[in-house]
C-alpha positions as CSV (number, residue, x, y, z in Angstrom):
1,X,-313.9,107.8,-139.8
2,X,-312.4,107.1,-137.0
3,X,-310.5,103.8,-137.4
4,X,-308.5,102.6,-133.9
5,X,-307.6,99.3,-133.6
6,X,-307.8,98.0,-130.1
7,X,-304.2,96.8,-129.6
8,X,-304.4,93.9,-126.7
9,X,-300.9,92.3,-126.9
10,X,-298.1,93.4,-125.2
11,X,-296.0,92.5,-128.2
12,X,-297.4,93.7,-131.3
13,X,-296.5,94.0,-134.9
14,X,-296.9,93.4,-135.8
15,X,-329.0,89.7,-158.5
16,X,-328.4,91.3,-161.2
17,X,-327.7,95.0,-161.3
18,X,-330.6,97.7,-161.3
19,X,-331.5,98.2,-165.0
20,X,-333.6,101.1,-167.0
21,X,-337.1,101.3,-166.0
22,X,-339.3,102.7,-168.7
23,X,-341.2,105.0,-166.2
24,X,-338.5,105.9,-163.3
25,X,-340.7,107.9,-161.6
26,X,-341.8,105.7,-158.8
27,X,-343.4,105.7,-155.7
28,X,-341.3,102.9,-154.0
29,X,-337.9,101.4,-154.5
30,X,-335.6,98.8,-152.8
31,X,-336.2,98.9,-149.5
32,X,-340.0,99.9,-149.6
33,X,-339.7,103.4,-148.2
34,X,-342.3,105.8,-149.7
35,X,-340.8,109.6,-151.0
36,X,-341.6,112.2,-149.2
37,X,-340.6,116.0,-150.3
38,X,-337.6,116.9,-148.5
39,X,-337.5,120.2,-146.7
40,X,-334.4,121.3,-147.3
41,X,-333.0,124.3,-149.4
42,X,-331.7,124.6,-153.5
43,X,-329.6,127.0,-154.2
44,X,-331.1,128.9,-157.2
45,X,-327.8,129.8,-158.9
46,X,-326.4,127.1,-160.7
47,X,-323.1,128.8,-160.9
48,X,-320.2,127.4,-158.3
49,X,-319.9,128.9,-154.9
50,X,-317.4,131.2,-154.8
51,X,-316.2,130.7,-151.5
52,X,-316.6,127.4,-149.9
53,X,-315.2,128.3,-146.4
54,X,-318.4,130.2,-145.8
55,X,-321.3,128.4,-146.4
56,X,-324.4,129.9,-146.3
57,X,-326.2,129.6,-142.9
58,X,-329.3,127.5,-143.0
59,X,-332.7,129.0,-142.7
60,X,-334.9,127.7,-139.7
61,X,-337.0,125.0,-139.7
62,X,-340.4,124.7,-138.9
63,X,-341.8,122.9,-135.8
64,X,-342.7,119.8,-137.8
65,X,-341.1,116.7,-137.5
66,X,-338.3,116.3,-140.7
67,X,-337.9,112.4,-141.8
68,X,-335.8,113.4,-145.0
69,X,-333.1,111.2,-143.5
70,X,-335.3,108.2,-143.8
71,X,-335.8,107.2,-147.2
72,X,-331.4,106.6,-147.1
73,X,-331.6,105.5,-143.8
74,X,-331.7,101.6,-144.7
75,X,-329.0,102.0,-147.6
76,X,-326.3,103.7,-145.4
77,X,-327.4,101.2,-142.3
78,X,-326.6,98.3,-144.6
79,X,-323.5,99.6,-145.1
80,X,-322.6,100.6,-141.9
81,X,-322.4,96.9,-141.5
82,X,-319.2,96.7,-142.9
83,X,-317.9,98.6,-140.5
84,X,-319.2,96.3,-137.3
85,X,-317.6,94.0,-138.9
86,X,-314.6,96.0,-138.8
87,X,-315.2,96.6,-135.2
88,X,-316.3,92.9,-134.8
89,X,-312.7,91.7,-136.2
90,X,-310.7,94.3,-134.6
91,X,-311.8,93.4,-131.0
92,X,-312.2,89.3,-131.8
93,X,-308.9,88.6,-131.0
94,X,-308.1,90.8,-128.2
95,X,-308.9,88.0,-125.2
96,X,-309.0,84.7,-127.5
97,X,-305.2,84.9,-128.8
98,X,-303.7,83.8,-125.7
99,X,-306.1,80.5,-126.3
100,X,-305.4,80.4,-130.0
101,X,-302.0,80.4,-129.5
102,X,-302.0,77.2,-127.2
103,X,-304.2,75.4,-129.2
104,X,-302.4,75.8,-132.8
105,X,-299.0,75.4,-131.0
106,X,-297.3,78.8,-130.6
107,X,-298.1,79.8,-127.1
108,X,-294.9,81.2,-125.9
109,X,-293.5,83.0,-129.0
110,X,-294.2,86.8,-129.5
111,X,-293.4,86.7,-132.6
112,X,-295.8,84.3,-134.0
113,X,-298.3,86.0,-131.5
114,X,-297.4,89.5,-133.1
115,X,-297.7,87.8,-137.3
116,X,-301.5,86.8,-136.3
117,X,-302.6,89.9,-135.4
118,X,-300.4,91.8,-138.1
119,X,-301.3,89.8,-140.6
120,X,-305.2,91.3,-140.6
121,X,-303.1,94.6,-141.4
122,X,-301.0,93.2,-144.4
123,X,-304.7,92.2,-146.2
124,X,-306.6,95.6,-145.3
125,X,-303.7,97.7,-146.7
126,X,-303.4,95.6,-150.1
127,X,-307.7,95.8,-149.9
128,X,-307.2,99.4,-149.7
129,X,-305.2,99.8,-152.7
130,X,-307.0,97.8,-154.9
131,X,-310.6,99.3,-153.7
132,X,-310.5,102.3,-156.3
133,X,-310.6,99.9,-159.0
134,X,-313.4,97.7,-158.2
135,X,-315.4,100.6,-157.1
136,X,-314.6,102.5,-160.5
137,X,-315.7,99.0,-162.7
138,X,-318.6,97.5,-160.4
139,X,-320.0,100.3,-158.2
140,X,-320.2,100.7,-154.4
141,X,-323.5,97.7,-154.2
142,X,-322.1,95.0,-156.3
143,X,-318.3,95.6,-154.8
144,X,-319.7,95.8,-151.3
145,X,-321.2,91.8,-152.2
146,X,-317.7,90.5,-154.2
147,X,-316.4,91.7,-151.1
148,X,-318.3,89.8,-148.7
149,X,-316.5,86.5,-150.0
150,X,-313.4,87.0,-148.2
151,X,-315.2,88.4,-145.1
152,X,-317.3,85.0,-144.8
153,X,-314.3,82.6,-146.2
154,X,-312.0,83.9,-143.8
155,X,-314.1,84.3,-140.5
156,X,-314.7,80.1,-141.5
157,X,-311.1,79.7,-142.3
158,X,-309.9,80.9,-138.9
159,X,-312.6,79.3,-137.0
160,X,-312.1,76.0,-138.0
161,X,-308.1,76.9,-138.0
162,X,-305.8,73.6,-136.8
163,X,-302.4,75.1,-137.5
164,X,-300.8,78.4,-137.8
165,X,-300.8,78.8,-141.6
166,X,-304.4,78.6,-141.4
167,X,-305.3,80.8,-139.1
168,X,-302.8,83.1,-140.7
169,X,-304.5,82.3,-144.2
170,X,-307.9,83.2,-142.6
171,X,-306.7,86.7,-140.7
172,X,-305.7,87.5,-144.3
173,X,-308.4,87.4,-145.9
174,X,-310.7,89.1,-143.2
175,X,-308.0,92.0,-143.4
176,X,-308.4,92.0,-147.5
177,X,-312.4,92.6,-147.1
178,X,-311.6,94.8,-144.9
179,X,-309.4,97.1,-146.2
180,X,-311.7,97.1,-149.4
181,X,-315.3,98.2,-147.2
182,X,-313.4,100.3,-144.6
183,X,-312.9,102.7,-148.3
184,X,-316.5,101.6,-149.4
185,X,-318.4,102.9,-146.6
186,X,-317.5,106.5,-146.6
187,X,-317.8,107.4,-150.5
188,X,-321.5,105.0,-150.4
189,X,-323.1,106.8,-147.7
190,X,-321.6,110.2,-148.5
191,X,-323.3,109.4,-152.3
192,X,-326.6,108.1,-151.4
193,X,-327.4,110.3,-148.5
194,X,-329.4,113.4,-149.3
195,X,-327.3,116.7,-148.7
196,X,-328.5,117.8,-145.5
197,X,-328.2,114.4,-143.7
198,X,-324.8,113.7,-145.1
199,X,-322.7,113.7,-142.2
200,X,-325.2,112.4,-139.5
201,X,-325.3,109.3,-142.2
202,X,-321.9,109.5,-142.3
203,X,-321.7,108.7,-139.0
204,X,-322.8,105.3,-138.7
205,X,-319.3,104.0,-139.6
206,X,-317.9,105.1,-136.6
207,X,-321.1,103.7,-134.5
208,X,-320.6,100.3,-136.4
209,X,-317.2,100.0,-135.2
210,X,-318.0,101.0,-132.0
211,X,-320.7,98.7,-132.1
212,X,-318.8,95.8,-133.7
213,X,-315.9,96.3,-130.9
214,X,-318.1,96.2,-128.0
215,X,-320.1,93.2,-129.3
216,X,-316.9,91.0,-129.6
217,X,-315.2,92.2,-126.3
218,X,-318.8,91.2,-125.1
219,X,-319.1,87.7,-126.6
220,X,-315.4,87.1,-126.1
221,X,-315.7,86.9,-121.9
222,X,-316.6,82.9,-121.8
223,X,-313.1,83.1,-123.4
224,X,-311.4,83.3,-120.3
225,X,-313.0,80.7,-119.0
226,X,-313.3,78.2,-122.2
227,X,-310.2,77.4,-124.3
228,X,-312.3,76.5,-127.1
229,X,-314.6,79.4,-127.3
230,X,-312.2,81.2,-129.8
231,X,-313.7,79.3,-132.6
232,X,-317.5,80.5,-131.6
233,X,-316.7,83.7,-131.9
234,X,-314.9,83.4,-134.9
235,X,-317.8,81.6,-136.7
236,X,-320.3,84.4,-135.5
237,X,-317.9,86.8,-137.3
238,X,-319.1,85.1,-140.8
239,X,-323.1,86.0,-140.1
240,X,-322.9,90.2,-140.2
241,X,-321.0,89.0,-143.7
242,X,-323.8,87.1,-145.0
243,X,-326.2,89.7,-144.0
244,X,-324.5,92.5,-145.8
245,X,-324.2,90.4,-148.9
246,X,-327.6,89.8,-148.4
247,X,-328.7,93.4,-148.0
248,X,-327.1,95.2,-150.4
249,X,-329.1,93.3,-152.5
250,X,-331.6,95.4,-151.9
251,X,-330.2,98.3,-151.2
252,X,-329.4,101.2,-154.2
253,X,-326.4,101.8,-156.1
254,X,-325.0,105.3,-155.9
255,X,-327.0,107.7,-158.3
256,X,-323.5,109.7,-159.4
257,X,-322.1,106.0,-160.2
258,X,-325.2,105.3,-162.3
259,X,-325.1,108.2,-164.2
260,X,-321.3,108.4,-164.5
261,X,-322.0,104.6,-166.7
262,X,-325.1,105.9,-168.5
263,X,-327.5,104.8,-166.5
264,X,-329.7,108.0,-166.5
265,X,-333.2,106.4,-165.9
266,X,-332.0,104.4,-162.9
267,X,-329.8,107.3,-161.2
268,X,-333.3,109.3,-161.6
269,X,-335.0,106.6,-160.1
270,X,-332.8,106.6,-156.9
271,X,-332.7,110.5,-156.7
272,X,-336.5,110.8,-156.5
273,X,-336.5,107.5,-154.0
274,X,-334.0,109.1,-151.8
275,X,-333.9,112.6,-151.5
276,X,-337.8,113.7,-153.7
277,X,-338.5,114.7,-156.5
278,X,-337.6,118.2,-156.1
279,X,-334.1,116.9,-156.7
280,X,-334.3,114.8,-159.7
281,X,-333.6,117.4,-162.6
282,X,-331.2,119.6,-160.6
283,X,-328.9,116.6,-159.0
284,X,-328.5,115.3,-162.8
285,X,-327.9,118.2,-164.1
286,X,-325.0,118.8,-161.7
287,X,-323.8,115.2,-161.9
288,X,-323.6,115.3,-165.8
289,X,-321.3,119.1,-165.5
290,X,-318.9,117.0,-163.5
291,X,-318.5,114.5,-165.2
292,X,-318.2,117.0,-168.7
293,X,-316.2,118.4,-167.0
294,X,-314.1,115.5,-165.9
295,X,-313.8,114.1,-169.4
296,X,-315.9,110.8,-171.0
297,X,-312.8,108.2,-169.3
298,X,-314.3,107.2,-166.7
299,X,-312.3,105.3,-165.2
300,X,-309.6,107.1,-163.1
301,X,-305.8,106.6,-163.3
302,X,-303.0,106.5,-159.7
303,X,-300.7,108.9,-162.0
304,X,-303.9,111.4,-161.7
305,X,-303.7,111.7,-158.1
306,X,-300.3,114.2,-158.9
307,X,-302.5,116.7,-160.6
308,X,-304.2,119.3,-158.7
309,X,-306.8,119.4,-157.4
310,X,-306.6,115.6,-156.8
311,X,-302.7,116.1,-155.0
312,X,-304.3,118.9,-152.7
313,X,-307.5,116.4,-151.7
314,X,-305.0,113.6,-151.3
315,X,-302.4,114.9,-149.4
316,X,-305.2,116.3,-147.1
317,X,-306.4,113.0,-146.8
318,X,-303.0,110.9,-145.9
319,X,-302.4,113.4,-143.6
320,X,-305.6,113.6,-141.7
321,X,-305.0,109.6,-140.9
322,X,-301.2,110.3,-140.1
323,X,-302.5,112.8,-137.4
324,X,-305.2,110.5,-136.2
325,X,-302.9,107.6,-136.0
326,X,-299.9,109.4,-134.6
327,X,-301.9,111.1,-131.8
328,X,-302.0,107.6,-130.2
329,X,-305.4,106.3,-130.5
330,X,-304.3,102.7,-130.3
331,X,-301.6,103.1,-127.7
332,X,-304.5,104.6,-125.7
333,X,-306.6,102.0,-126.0
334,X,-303.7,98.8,-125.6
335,X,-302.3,100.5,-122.5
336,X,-305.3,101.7,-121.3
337,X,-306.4,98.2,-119.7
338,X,-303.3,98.3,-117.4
339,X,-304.7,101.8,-116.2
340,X,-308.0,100.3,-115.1
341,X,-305.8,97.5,-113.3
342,X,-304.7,99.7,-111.0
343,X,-308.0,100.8,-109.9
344,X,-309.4,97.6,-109.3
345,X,-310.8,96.5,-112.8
346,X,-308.7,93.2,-113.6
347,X,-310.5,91.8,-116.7
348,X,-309.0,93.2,-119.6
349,X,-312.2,93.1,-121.9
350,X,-314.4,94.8,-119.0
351,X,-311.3,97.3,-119.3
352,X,-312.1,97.9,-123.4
353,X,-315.6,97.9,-122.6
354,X,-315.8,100.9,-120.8
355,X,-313.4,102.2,-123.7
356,X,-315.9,100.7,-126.1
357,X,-319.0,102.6,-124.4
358,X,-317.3,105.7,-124.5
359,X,-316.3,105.2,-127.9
360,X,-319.7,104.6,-128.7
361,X,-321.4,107.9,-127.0
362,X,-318.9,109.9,-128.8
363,X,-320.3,108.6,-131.9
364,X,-323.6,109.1,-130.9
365,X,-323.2,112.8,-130.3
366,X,-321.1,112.8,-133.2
367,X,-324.3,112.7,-135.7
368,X,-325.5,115.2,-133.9
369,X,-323.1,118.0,-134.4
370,X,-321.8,117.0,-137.4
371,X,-324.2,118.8,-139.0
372,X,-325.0,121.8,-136.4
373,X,-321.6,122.6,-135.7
374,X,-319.3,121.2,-139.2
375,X,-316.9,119.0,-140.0
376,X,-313.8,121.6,-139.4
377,X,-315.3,122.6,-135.7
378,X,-315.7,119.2,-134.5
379,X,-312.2,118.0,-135.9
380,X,-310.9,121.3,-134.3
381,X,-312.6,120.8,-130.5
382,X,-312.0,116.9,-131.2
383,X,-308.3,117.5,-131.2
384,X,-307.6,120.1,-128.7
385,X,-310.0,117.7,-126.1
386,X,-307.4,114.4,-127.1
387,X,-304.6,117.1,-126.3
388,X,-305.9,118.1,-123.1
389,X,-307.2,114.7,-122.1
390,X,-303.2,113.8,-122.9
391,X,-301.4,116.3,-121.0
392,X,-304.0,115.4,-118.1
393,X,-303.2,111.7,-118.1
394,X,-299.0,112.6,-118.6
395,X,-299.6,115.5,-115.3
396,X,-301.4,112.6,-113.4
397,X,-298.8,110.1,-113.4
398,X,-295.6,112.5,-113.4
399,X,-297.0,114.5,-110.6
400,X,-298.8,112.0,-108.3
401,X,-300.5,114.0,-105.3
402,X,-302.3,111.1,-104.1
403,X,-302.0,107.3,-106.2
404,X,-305.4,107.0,-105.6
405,X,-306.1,110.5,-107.1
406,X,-303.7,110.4,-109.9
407,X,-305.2,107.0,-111.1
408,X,-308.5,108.5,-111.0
409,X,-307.5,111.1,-113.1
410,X,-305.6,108.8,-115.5
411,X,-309.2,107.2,-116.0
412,X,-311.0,110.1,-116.4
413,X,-308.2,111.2,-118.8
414,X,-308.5,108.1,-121.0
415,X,-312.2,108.4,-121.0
416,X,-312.0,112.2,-121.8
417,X,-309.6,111.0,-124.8
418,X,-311.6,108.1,-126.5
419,X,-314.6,110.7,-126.1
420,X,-313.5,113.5,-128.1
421,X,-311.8,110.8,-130.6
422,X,-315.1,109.1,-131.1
423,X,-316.4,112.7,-131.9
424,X,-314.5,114.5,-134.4
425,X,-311.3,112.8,-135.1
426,X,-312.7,109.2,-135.6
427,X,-316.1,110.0,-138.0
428,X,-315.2,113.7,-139.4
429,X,-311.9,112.1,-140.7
430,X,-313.8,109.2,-142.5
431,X,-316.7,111.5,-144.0
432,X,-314.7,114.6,-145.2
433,X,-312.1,112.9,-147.5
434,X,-314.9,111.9,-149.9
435,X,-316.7,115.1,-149.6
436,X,-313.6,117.0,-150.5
437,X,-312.7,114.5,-153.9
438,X,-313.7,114.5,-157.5
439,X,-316.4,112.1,-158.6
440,X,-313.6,110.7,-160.9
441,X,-311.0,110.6,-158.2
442,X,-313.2,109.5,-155.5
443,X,-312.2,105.8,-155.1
444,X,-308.3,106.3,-156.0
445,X,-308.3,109.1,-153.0
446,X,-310.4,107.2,-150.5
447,X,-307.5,103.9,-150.9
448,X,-304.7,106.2,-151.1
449,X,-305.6,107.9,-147.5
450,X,-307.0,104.6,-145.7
451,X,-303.7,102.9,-147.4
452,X,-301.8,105.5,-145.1
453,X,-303.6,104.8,-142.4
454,X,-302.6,101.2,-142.1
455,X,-299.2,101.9,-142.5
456,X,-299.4,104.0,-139.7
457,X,-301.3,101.8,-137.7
458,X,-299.0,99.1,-138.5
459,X,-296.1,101.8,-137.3
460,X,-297.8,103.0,-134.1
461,X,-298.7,99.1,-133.2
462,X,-295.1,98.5,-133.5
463,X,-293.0,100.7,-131.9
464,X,-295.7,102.0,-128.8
465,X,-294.5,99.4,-126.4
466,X,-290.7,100.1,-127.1
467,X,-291.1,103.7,-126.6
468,X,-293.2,103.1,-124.1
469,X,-290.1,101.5,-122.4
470,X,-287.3,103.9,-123.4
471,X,-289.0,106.9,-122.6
472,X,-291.9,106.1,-120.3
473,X,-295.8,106.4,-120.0
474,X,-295.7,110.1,-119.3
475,X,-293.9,111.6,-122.0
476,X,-295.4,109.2,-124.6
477,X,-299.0,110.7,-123.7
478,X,-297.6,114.6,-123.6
479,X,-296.3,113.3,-127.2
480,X,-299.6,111.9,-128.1
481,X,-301.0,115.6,-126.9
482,X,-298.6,117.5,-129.2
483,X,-299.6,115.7,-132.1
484,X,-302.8,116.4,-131.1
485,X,-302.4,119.9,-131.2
486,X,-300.4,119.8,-134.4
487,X,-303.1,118.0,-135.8
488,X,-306.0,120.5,-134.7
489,X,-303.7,123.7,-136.0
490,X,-303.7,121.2,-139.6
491,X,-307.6,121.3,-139.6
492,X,-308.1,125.3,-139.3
493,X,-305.4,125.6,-141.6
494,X,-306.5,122.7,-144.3
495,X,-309.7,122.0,-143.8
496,X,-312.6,123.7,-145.8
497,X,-316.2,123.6,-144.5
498,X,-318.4,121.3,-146.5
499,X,-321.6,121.2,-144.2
500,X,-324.8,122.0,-146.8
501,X,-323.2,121.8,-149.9
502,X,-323.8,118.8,-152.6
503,X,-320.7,116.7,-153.4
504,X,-320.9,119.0,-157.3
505,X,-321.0,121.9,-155.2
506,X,-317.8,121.3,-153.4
507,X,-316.1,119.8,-156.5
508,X,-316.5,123.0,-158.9
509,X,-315.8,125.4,-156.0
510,X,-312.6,124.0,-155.4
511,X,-311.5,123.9,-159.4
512,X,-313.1,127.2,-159.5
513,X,-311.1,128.4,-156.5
514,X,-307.6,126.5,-158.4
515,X,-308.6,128.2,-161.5
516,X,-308.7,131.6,-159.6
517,X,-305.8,131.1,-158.3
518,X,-303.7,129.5,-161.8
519,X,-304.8,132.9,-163.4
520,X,-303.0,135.4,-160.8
């Protein structure tokens, strides 16, 4: 996924659950969507691939139109709202903190200005941690509603804030929900979504944020204008909440979580609702060797995440979001405004709107590729196009031909950069970490790696202005640009190919492939 947070400060941190039906097979369930058989291909070997770095390539399809996406399309969508609601939250304050700020009595003090916008970070990384767990007890639906209560409490909290340890209180507890549904997203979707379609699914968390970002840069204008019109905003941030809470009502728990607790009948019942019933007998039968094969606990343990393969997955996964964050996404975006400045474009939310949109068409080409080209192309060609895009911006303003020309180029730069973010970095990052872990290990990998991530966020949002000003814009960028590349040579080194494969699949070709390699 593809998590930036817009940076707009120039001080910084700173129902009851589905139960056993008697006759699973069904013609409807949840949303209303009738199965249809899916046309795409079953391995007839049950063994595990021997080499996962080469799937197989996929047969052509016919002429016909192929809907197999659809029947999961509602499931991942509600889900996906989460992450507007991430993108809602991380734009909300970006023009509104100067007005909260002189309302609540701390206009003036960069500091206090800094601990409001910091404090969102403090709650995701403690939601991150403890995400695992409630995933492991409760499932990805009924965690997904628990968590909506400190989504709607705190967007209330903060709107109706009349002093700074309330607003503080209600920034909190945004940042707790979430840190817990930035982790919840990924492994739901990448669970629920039939093979084929998994990382075109996958993709909607990076066009919720997007999505999320540009609705409250959008709504936050008459902020300029209106002192007051923080608190609006704020109170709109509570509906998306109720509406996911709402949703995932009807929505499906994750067939591998229903059989991992014993619920056969209702895992079956999703299977043939989702992905046809072609699937049914062949997805549990893969589902129940993992989970043999991962023991009858299941429940997973932090100490487990030192045993291979779960050390391999997880230090894959921390550092795929050190690279991501390191390569300067949210200086990009914070100093990105003063860029457009110089061109003419004054407003600083019409400035992260055009970020916003490009963000956005990344995404949407993003689930596209993801599955035509892979997961390790796109991260590849993502990477080198942020390096490029980089070293352009750090040659325009070094070597200035013309002003006028080197701050067109800065634009295009910027533009060029949030593009290829928005295509590989941002969603491939988000989608492949739960791919690549254990059924067992899933949640306690997913909150490890997103917990590194705001750390580095934290980090990057911290010290970008002060290098900024010891070294200058230039070589910051050209640093951005090497990480970059460092960060693209990581992914054809690291990376495995997981396009077409089922999450088993992956799973017992990677033990296979450690067990190979224990025995030499």
């Amino acid at each position: 996924m593809r998590v930036a947070t817009v940076i707009s400060q120039p001080v910084l941190p700173v129902s009851a659950p589905l139960t056993s039906s008697p006759n699973p097979i069904q013609e409807h369930f949840r949303f209303g969507f009738p199965y249809r058989r899916l046309r795409f291909k079953v391995s007839a070997s049950k063994k595990p691939l021997p080499e996962l770095q080469n799937p197989k390539p996929e047969e052509k399809e016919g002429e016909s139109a192929d809907f197999g996406w659809l029947p999961a399309f509602p499931h991942a969508l509600i889900a996906s709202m989460s992450n507007f609601l991430f993108g809602y939250h991380i734009g909300v304050m970006n023009g509104p903190i100067v007005s909260v700020a002189r309302e609540l009595g701390f206009e003036g003090d960069p500091i206090l200005e800094g601990l409001v916008v910091s404090i969102f970070i403090t709650g995701a990384f403690i939601g991150s941690i403890n995400s695992g767990f409630l995933v492991d007890k409760l499932g990805c639906r009924r965690t997904f509603q628990l968590d909506s209560i400190p989504l709607i409490l705190g967007a209330l909290v903060s709107a109706q804030a009349h002093s700074l340890d309330e607003i503080l209180w209600g920034r909190f507890l945004v940042g707790l929900g979430i840190g817990v549904n930035t982790v919840l997203v990924p492994i739901y979707i990448s669970e629920v979504a039939p093979t084929k379609y998994r990382g075109s699914l996958g993709s909607l968390c990076q066009i919720g944020t997007c999505l999320g970002i540009i609705t409250s840069l959008s709504l936050g204008i008459p902020s300029e204008i209106d002192p007051h019109w923080w608190r609006t905003i704020l109170y709109i941030a509570s509906v998306p909440a109720f509406i996911l809470s709402i949703g995932m009502q009807f929505a499906v728990d994750s067939p591998r979580w229903l059989c991992k607790v014993g619920r056969l009948d209702d895992a079956k019942a999703v299977i043939l609702s989702l992905w046809g019933p072609s699937e049914v007998e062949r997805s549990i039968e893969e589902f129940q060797l993992v989970i043999k094969n991962d023991g009858a606990d299941v429940s997973s343990r932090w100490l487990e995440l030192l045993e291979e393969p779960h050390s391999r997955v997880a230090f894959i996964g921390g550092s795929l979001f050190i690279l991501q964050q390191f390569a300067g996404i949210n200086g990009v975006l914070y100093f990105s405004s003063l860029t457009f400045k110089d061109v003419g474009i004054t407003s600083g939310a019409l400035a992260s709107l055009f970020g916003g949109l490009a963000n956005f068409a990344g995404s949407l080409s993003a689930s596209y590729l993801m599955e035509k080209e892979g997961r390790q192309k796109l991260l590849i060609a993502s990477y080198l196009g942020m390096a490029v895009s980089m070293f352009l911006v750090a040659c325009a303003i070094n070597f200035p031909i013309d002003e006028d020309l080197s701050h067109n180029l800065s634009i295009i730069g910027i533009l060029m950069y949030i593009l290829a973010f928005a295509i590989g970095a941002g969603p491939v990052t988000g989608i492949i970490i739960p791919e690549l872990s254990s059924a067992k290990m899933r949640g306690k990998i997913m909150g490890f790696s997103f917990s590194v991530h705001w750390v580095c966020n934290f980090l990057v949002g911290l010290f970008f202005l002060d290098m900024v000003e010891i070294f200058g814009v230039a070589p910051v960028y050209a640093g951005f640009g090497s990480v970059s590349l460092l960060a693209a040579v990581f992914a054809n080194y690291f990376i495995i190919e997981t396009k077409g494969r089922t999450l088993e699949e992956i799973e017992m070709s990677i033990n296979a492939n450690l067990a190979a390699r224990d025995k030499q």
